[in-house]
N, C-alpha and C positions, 0 to 999 in steps of 0.2 A: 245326561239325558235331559233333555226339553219337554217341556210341559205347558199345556197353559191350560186355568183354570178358571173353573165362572163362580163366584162367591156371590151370595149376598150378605148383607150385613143392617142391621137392626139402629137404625141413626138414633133410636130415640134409646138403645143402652149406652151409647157410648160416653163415659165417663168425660166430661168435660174439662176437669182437672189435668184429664190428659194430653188434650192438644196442645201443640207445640205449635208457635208464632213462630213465621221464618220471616225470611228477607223476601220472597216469592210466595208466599202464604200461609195455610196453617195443616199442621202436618197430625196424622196419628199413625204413631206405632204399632204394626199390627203383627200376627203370626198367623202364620196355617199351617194346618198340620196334615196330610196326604195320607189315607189310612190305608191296610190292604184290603180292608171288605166293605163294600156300601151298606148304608142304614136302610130304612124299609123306604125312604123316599129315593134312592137309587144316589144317595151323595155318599163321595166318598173323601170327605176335606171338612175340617173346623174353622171356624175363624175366631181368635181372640185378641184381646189388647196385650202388649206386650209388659212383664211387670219389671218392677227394678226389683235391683237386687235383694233387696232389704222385705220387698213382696214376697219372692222367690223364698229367702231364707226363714220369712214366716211362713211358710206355708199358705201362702194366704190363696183366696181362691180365684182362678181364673176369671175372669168378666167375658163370656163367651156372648160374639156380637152375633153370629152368623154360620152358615154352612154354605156346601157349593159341591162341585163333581168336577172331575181333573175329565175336559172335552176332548184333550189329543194330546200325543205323550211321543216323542220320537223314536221312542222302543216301538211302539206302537199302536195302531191308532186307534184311539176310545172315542167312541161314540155315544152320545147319550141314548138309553132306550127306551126312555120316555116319549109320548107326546108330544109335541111343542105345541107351549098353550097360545092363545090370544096374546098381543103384547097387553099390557095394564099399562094405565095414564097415571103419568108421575103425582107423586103426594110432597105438594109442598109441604115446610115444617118450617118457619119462622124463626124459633129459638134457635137455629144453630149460627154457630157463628162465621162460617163462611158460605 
């Protein structure tokens, strides 16, 4: 089943330590997770960084960047039932690295 989802994510949590330098740029490891019931802001999707294993086997705690809502699903189709707001003007942030 096909899905596509709108996330956003919080640039100013994301752990630094974590991006990875490619040959073509710099990467973060990410997850989402697709829940079956939306939260009171009508998302139904987490976004987190993804951890190693040594994270994992500590139990250590997720660094959650972001949320988001699964907009069409080829089961069928989701629509968001919100609003659609104003677009907002981008926020530069200088310290990141790419």
């Amino acid at each position: 089943m096909a899905k596509i989802i709108n996330v956003s994510i919080n640039l100013n949590k994301v752990d630094k330590a974590k991006l990875i330098k490619g040959a073509k740029g710099t990467y973060l490891s990410l997850n989402i997770a697709v829940n079956d019931e939306k939260d009171q802001y009508d998302n139904d999707c987490s976004v987190w960084e993804n951890q190693t294993k040594e994270e994992r086997e500590a139990k250590a705690s997720k660094n959650y960047l972001g949320n988001g809502k699964v907009v069409w699903s080829s089961e069928e189709q989701v629509l968001s039932t919100t609003k659609t707001s104003a677009k907002k003007a981008p926020v530069e942030i200088d310290d990141l690295p790419f």
